[in-house]
mmCIF file of the N, C-alpha and C atoms, coordinates in Angstrom:
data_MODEL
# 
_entry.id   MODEL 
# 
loop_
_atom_site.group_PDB 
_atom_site.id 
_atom_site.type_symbol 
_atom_site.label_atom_id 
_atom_site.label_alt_id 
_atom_site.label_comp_id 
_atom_site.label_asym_id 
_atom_site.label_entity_id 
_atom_site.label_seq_id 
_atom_site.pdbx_PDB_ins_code 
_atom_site.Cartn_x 
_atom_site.Cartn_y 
_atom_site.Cartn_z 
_atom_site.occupancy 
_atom_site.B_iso_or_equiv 
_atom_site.pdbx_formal_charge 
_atom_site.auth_seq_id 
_atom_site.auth_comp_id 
_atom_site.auth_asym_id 
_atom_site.auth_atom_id 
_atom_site.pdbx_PDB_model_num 
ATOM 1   N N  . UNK A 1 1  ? -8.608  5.355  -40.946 1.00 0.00 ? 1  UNK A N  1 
ATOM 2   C CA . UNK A 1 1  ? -7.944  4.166  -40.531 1.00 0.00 ? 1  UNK A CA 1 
ATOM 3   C C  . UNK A 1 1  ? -7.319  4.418  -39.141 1.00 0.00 ? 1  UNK A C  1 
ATOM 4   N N  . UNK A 1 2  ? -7.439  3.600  -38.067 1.00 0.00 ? 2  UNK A N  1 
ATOM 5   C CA . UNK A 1 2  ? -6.472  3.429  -37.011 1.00 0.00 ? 2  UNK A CA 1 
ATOM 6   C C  . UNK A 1 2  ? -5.181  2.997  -36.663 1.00 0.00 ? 2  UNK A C  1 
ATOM 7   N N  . UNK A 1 3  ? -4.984  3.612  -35.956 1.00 0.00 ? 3  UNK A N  1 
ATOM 8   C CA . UNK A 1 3  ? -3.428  3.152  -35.887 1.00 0.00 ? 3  UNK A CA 1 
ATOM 9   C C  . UNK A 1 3  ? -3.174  2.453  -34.337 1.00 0.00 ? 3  UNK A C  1 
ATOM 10  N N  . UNK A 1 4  ? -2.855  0.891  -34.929 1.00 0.00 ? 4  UNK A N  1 
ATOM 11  C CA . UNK A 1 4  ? -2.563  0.169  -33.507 1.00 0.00 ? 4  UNK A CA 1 
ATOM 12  C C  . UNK A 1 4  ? -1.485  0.460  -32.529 1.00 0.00 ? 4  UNK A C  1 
ATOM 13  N N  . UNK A 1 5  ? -1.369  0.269  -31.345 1.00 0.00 ? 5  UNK A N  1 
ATOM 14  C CA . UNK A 1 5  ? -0.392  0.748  -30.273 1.00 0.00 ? 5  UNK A CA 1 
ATOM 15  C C  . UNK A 1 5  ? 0.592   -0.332 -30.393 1.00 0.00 ? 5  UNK A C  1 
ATOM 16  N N  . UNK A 1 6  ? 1.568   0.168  -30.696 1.00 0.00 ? 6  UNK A N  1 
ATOM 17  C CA . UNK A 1 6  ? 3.104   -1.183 -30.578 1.00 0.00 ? 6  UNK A CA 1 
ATOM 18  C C  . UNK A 1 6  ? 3.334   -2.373 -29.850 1.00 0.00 ? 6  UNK A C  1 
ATOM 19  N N  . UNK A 1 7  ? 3.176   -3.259 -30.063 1.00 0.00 ? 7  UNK A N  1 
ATOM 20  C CA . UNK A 1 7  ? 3.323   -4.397 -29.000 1.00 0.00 ? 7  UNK A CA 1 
ATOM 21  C C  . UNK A 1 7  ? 4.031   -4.038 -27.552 1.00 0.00 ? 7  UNK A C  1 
ATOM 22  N N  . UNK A 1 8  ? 4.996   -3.470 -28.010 1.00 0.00 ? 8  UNK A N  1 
ATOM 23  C CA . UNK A 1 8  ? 5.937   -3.186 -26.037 1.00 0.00 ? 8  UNK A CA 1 
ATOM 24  C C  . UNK A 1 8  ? 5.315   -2.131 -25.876 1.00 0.00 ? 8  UNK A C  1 
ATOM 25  N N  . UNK A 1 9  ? 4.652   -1.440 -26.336 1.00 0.00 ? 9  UNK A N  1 
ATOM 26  C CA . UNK A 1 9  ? 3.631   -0.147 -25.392 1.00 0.00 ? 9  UNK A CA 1 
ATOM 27  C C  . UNK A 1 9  ? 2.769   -1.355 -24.910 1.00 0.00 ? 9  UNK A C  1 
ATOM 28  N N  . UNK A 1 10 ? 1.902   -1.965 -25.547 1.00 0.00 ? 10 UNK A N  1 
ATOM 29  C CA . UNK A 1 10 ? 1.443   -2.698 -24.848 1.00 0.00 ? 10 UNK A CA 1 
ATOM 30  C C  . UNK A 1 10 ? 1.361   -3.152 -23.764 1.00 0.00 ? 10 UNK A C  1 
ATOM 31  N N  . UNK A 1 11 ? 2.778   -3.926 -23.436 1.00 0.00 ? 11 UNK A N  1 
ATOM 32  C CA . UNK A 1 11 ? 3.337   -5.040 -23.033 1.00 0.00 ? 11 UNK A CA 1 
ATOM 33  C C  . UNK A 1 11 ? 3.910   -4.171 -21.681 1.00 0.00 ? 11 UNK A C  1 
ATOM 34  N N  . UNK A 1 12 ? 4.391   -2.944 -22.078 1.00 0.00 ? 12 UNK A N  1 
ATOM 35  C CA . UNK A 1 12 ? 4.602   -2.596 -20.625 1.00 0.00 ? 12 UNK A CA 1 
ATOM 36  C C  . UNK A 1 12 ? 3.165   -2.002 -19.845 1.00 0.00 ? 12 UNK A C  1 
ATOM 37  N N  . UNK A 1 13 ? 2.539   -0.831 -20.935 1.00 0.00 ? 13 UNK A N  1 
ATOM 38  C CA . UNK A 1 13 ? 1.140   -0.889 -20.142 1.00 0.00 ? 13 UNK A CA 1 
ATOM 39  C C  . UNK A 1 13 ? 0.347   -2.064 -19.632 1.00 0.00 ? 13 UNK A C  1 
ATOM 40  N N  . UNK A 1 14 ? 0.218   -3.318 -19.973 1.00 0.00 ? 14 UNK A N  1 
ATOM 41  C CA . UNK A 1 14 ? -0.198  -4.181 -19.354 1.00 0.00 ? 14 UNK A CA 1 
ATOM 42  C C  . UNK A 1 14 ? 1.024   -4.830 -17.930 1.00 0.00 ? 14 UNK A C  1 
ATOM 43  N N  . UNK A 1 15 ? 1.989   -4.697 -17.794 1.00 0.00 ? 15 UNK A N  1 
ATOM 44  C CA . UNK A 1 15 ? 2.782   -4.789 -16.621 1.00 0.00 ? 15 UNK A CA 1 
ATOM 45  C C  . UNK A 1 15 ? 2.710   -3.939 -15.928 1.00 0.00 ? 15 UNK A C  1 
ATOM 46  N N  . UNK A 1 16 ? 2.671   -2.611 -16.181 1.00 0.00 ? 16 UNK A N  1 
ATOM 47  C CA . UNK A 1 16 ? 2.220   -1.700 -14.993 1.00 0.00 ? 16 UNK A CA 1 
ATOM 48  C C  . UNK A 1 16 ? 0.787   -1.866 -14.434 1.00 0.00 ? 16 UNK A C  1 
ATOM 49  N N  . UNK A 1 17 ? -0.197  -1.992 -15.370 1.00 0.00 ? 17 UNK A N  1 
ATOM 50  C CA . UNK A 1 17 ? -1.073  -1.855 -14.554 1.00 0.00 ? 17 UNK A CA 1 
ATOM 51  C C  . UNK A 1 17 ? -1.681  -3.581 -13.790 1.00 0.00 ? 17 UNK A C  1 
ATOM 52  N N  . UNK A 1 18 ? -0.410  -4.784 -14.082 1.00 0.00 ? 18 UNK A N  1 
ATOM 53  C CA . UNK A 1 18 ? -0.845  -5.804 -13.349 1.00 0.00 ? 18 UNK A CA 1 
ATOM 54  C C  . UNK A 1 18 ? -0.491  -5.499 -12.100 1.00 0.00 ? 18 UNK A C  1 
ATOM 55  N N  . UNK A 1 19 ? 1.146   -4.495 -11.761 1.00 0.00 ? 19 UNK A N  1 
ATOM 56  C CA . UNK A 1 19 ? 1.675   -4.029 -10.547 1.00 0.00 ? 19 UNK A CA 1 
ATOM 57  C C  . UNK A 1 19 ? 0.551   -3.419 -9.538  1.00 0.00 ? 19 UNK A C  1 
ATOM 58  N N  . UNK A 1 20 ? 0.216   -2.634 -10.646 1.00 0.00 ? 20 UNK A N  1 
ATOM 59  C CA . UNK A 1 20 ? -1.295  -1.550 -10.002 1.00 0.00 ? 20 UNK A CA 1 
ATOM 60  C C  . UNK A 1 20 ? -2.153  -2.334 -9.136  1.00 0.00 ? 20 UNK A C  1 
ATOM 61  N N  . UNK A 1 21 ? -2.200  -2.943 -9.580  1.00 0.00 ? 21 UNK A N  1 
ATOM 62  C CA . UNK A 1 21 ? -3.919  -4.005 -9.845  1.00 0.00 ? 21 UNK A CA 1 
ATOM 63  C C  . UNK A 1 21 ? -3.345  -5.448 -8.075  1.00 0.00 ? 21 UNK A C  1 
ATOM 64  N N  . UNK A 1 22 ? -2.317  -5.567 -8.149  1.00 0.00 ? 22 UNK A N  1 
ATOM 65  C CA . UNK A 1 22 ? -1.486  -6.458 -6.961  1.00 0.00 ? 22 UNK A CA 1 
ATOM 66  C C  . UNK A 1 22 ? -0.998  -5.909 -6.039  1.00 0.00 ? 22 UNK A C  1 
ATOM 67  N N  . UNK A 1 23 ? -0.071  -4.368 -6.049  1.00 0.00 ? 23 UNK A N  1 
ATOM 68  C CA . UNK A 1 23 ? -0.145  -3.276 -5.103  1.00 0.00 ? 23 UNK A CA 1 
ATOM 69  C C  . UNK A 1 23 ? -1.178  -2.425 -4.464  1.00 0.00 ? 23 UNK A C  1 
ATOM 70  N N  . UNK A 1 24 ? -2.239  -2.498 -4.978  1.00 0.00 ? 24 UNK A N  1 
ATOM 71  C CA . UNK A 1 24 ? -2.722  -1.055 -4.330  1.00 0.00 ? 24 UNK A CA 1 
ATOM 72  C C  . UNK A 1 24 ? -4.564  -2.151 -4.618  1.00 0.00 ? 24 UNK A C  1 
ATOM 73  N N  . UNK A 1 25 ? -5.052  -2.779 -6.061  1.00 0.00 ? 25 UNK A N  1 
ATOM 74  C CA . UNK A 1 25 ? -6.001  -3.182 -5.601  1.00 0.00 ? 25 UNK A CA 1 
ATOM 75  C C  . UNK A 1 25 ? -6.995  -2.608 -5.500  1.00 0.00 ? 25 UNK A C  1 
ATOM 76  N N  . UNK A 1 26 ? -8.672  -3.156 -4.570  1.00 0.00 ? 26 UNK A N  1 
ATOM 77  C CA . UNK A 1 26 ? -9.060  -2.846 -4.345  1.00 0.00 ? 26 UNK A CA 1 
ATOM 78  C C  . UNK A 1 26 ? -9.113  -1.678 -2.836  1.00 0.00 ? 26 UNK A C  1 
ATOM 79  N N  . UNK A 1 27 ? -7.962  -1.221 -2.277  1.00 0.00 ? 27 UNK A N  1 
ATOM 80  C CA . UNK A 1 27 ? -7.832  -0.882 -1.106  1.00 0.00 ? 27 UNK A CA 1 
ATOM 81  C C  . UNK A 1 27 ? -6.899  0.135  -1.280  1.00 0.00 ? 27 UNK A C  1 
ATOM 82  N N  . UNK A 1 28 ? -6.657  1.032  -1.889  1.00 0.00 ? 28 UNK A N  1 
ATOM 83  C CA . UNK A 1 28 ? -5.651  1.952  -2.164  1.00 0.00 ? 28 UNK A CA 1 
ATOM 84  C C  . UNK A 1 28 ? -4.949  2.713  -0.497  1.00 0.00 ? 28 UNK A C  1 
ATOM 85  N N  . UNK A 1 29 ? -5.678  2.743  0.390   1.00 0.00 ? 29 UNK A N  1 
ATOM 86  C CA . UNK A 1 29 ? -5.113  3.130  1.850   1.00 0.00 ? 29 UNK A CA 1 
ATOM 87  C C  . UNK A 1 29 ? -4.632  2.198  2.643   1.00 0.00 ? 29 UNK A C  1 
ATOM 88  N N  . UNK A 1 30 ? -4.564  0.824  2.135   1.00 0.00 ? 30 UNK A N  1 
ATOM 89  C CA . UNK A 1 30 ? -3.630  -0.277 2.607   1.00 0.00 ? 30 UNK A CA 1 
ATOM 90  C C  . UNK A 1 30 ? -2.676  0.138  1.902   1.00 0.00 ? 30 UNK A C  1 
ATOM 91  N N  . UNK A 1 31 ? -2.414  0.452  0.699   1.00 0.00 ? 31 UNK A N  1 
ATOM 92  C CA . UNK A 1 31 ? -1.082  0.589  0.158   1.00 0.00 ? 31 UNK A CA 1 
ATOM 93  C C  . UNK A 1 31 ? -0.403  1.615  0.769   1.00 0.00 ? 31 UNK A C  1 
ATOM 94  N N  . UNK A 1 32 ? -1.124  2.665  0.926   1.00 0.00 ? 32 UNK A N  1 
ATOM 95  C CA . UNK A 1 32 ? -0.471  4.312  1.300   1.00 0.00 ? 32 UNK A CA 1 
ATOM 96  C C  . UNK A 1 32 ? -0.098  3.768  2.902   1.00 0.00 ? 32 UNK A C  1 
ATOM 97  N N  . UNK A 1 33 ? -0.926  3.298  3.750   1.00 0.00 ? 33 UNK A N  1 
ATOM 98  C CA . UNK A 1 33 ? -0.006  2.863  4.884   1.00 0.00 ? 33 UNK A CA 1 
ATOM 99  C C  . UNK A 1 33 ? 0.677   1.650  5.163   1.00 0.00 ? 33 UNK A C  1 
ATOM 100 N N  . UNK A 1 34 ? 0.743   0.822  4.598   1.00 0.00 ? 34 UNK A N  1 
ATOM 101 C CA . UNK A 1 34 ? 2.194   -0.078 4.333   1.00 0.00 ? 34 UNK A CA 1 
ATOM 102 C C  . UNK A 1 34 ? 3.328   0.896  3.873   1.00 0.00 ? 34 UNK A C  1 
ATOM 103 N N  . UNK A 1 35 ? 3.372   1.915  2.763   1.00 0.00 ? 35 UNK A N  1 
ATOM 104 C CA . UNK A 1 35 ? 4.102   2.785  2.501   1.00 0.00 ? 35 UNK A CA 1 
ATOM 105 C C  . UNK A 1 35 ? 4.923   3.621  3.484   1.00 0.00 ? 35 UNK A C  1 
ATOM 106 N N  . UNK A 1 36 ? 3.485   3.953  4.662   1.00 0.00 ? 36 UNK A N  1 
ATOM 107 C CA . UNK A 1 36 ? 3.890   4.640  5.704   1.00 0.00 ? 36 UNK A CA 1 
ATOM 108 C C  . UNK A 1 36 ? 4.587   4.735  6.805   1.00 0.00 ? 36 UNK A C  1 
ATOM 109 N N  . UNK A 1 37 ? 4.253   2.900  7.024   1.00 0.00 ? 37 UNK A N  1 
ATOM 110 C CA . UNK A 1 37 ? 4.728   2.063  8.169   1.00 0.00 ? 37 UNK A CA 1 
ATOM 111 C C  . UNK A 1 37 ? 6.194   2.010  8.027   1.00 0.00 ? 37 UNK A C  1 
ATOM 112 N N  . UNK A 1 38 ? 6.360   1.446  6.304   1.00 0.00 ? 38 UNK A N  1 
ATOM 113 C CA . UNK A 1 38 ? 7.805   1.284  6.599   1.00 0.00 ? 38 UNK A CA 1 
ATOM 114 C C  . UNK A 1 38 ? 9.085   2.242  6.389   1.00 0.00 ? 38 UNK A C  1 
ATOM 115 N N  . UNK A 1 39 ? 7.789   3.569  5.915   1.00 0.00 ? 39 UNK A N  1 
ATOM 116 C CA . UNK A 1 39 ? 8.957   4.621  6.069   1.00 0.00 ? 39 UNK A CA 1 
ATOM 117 C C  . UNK A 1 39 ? 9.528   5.160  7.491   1.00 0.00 ? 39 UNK A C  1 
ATOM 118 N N  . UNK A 1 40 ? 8.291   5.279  8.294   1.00 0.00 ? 40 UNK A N  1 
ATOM 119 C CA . UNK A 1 40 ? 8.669   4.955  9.937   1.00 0.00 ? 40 UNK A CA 1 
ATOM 120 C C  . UNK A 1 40 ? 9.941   4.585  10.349  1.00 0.00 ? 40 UNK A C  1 
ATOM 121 N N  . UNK A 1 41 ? 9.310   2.975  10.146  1.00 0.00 ? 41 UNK A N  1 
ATOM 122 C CA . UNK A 1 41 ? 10.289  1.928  10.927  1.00 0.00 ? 41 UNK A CA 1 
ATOM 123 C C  . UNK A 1 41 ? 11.537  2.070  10.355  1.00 0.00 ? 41 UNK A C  1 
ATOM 124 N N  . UNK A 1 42 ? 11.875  2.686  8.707   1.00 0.00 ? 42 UNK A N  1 
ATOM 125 C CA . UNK A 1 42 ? 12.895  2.834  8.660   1.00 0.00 ? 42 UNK A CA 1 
ATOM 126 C C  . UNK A 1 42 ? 13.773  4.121  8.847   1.00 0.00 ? 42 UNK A C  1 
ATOM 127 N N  . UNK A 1 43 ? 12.543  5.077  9.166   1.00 0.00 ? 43 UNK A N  1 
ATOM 128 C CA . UNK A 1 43 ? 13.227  6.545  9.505   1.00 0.00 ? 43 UNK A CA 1 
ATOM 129 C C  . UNK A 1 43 ? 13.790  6.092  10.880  1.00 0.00 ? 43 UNK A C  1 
ATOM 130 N N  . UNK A 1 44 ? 12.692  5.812  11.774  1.00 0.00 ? 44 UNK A N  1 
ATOM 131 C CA . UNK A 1 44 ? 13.421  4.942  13.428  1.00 0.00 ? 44 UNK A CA 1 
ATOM 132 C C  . UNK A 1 44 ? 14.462  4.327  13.389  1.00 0.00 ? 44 UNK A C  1 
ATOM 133 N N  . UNK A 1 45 ? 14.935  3.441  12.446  1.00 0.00 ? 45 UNK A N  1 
ATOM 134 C CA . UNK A 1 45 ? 15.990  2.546  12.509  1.00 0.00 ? 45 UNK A CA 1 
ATOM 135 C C  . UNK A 1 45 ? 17.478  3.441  12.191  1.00 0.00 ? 45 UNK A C  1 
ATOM 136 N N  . UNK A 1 46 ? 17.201  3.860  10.778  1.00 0.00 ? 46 UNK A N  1 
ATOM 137 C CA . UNK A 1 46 ? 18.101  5.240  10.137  1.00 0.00 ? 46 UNK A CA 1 
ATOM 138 C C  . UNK A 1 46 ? 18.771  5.855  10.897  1.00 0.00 ? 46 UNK A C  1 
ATOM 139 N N  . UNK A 1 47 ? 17.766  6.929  10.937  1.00 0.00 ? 47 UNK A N  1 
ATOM 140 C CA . UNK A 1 47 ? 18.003  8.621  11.314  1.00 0.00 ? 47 UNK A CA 1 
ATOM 141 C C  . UNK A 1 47 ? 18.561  8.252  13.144  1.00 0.00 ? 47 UNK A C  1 
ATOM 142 N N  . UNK A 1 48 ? 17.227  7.896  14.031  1.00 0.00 ? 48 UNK A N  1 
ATOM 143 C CA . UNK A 1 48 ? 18.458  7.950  15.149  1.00 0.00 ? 48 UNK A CA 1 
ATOM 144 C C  . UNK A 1 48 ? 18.663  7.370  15.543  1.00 0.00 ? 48 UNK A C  1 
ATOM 145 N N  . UNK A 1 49 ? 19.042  5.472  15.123  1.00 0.00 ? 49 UNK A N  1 
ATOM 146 C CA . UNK A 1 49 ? 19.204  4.377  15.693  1.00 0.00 ? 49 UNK A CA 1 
ATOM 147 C C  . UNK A 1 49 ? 18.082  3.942  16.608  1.00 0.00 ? 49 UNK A C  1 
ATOM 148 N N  . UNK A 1 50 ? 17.090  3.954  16.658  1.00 0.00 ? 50 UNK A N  1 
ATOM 149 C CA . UNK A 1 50 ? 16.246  3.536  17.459  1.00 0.00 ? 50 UNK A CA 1 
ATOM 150 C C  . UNK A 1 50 ? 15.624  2.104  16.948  1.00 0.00 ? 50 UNK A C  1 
ATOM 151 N N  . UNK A 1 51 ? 16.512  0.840  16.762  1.00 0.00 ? 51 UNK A N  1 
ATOM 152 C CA . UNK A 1 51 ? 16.082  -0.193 16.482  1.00 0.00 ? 51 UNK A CA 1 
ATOM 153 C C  . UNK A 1 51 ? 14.802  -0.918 17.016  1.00 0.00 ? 51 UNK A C  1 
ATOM 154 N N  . UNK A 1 52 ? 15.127  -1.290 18.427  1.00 0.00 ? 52 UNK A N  1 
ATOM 155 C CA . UNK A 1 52 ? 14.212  -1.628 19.563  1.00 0.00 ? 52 UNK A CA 1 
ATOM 156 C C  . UNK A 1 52 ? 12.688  -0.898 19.387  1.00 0.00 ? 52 UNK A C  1 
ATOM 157 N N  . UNK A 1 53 ? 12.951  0.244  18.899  1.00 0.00 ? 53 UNK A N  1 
ATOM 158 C CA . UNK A 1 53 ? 11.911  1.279  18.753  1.00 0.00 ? 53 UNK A CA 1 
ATOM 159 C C  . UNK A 1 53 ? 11.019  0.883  17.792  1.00 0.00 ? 53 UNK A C  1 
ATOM 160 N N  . UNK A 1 54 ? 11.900  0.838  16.830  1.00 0.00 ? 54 UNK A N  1 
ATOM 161 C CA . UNK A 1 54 ? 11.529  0.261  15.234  1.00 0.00 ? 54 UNK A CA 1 
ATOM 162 C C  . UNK A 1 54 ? 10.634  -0.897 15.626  1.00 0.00 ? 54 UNK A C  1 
ATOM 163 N N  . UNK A 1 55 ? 10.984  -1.854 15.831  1.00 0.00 ? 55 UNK A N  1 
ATOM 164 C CA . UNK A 1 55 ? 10.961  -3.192 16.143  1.00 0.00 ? 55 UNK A CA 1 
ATOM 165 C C  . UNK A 1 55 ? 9.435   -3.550 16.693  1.00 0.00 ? 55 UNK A C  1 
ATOM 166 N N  . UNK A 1 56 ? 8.874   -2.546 17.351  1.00 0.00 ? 56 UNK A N  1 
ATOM 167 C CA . UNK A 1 56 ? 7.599   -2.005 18.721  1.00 0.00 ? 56 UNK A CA 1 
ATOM 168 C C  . UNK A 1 56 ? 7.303   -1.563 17.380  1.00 0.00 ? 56 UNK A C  1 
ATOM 169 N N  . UNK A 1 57 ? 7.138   -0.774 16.827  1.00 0.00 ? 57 UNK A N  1 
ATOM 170 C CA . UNK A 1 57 ? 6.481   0.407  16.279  1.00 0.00 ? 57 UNK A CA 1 
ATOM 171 C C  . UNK A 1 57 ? 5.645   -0.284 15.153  1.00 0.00 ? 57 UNK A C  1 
ATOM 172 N N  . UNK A 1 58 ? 6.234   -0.769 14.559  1.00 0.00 ? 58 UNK A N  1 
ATOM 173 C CA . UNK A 1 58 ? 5.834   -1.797 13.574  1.00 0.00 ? 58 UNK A CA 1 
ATOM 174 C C  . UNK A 1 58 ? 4.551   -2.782 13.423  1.00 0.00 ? 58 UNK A C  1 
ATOM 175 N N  . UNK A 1 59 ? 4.854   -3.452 14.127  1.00 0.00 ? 59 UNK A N  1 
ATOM 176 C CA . UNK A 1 59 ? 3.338   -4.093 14.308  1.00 0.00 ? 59 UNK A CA 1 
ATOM 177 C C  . UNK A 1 59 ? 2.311   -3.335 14.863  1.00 0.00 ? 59 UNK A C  1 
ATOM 178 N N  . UNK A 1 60 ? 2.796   -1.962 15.683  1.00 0.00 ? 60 UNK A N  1 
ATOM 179 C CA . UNK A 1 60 ? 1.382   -1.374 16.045  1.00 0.00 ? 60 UNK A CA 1 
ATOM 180 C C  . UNK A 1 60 ? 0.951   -0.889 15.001  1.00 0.00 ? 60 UNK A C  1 
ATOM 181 N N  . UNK A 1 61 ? 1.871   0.145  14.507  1.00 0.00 ? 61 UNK A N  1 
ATOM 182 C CA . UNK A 1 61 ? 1.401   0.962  13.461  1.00 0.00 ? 61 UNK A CA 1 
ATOM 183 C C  . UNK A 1 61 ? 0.578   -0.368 12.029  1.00 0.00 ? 61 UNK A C  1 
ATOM 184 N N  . UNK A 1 62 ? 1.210   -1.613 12.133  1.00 0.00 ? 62 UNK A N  1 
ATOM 185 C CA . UNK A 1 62 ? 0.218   -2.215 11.453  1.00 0.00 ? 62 UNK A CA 1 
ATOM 186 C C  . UNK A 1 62 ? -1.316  -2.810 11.721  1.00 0.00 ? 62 UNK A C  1 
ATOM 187 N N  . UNK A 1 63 ? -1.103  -2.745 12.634  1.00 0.00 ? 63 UNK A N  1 
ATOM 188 C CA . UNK A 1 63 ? -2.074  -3.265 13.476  1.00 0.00 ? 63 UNK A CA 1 
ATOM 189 C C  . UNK A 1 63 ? -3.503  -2.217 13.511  1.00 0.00 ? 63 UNK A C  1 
ATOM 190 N N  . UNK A 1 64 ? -3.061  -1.374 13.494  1.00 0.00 ? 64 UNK A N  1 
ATOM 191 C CA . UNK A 1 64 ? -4.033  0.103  13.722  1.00 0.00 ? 64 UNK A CA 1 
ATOM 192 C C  . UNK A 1 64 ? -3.891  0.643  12.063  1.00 0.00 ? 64 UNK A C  1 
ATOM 193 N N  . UNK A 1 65 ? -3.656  0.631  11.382  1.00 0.00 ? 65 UNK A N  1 
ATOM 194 C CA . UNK A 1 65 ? -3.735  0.662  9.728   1.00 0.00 ? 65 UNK A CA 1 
ATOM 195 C C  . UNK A 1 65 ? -4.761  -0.498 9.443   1.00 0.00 ? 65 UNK A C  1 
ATOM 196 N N  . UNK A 1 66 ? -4.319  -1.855 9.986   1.00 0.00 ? 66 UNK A N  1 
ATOM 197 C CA . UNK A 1 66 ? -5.948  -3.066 9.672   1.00 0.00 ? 66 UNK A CA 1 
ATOM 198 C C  . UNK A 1 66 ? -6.548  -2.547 10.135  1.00 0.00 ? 66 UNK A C  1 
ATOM 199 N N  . UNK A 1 67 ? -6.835  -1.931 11.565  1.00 0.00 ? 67 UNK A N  1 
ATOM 200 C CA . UNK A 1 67 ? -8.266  -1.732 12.349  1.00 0.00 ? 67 UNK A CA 1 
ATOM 201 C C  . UNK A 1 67 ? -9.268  -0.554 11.670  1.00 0.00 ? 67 UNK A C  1 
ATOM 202 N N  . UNK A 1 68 ? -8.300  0.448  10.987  1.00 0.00 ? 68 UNK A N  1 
ATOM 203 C CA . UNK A 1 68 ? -9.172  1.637  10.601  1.00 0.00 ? 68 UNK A CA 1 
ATOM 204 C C  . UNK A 1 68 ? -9.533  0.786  9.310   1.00 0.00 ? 68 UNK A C  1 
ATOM 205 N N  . UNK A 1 69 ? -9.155  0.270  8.500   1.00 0.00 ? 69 UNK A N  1 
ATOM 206 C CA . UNK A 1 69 ? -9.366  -0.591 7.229   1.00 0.00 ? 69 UNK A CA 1 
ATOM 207 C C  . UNK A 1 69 ? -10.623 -1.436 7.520   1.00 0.00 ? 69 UNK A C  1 
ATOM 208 N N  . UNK A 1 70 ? -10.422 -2.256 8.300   1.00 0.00 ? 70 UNK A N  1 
ATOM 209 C CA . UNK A 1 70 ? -11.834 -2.926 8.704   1.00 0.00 ? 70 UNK A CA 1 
ATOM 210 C C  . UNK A 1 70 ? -12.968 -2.341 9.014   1.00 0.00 ? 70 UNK A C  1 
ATOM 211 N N  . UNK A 1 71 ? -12.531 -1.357 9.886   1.00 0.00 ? 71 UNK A N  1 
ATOM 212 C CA . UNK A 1 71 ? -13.926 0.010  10.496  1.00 0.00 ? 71 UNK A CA 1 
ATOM 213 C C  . UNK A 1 71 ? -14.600 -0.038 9.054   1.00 0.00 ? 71 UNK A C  1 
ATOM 214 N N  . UNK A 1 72 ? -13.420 0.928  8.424   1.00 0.00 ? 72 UNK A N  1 
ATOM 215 C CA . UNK A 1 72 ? -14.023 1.389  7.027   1.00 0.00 ? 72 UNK A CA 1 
ATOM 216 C C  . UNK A 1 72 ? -14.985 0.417  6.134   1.00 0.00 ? 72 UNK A C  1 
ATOM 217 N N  . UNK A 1 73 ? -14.611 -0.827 6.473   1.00 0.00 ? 73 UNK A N  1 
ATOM 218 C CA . UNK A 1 73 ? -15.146 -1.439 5.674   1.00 0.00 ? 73 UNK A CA 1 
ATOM 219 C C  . UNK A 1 73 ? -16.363 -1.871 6.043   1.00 0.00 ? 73 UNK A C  1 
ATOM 220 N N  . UNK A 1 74 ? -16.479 -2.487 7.188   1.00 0.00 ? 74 UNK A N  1 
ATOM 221 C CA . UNK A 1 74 ? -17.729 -2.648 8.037   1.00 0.00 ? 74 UNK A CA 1 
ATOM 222 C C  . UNK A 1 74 ? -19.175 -1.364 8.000   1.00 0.00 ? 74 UNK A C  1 
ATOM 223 N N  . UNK A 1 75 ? -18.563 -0.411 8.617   1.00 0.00 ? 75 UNK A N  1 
ATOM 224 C CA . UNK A 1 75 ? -19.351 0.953  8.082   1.00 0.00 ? 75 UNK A CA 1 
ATOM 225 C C  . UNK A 1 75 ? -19.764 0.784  6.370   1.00 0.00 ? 75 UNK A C  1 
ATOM 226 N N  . UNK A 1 76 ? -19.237 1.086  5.680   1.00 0.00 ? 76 UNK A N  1 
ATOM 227 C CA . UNK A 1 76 ? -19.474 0.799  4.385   1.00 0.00 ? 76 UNK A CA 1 
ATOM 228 C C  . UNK A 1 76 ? -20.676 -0.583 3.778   1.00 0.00 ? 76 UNK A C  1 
ATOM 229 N N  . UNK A 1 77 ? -20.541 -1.781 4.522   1.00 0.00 ? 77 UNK A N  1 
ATOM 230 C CA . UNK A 1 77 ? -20.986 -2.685 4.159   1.00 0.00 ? 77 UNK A CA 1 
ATOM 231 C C  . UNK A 1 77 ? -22.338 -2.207 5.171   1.00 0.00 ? 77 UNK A C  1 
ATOM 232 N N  . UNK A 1 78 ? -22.535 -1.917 6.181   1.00 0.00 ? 78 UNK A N  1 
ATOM 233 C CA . UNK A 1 78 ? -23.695 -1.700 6.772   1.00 0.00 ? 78 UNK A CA 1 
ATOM 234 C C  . UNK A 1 78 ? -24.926 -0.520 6.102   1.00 0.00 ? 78 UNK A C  1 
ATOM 235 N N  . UNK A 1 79 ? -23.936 0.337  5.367   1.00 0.00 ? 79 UNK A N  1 
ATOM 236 C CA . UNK A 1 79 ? -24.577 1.726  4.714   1.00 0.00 ? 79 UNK A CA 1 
ATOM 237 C C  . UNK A 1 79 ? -25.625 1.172  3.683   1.00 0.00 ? 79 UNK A C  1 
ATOM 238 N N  . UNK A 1 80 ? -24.998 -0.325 3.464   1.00 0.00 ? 80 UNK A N  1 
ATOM 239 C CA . UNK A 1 80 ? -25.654 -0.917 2.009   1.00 0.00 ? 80 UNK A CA 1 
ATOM 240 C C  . UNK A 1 80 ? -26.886 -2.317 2.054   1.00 0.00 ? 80 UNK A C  1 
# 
């Protein structure tokens, strides 16, 4: 005989992995650099006041996180 898994095991394994599934996705290195970006912008802002800095840094560093994302993807779609 089996033994069923508890409704709130359930209930949270199915909430974590909807988080999973809306965070990270099909693209798991969009997540790791959104992660990255805003540890940056907030180490810049933090550690030595460099707001203005922050402020710049941000959209590049996002900007160049899409571009390698797209490469990747383009390459990939051409391989096939």
């Amino acid at each position: 005989m089996t033994k069923q898994t508890p409704l709130v095991i359930r209930l949270i394994k199915g909430f974590a992995l909807f988080w999973w599934d809306f965070l990270v996705g099909d693209t798991p290195e969009l997540f790791i650099a959104a992660l990255v970006v805003i540890a940056v912008a907030a180490w810049l802002s933090e550690s030595i006041h460099a707001n203005t800095t922050a402020v710049v840094v941000l959209p590049v560093l996002v900007i160049a996180a899409l571009t390698v994302s797209v490469r990747r993807a383009v390459s990939a779609a051409r391989r096939k």
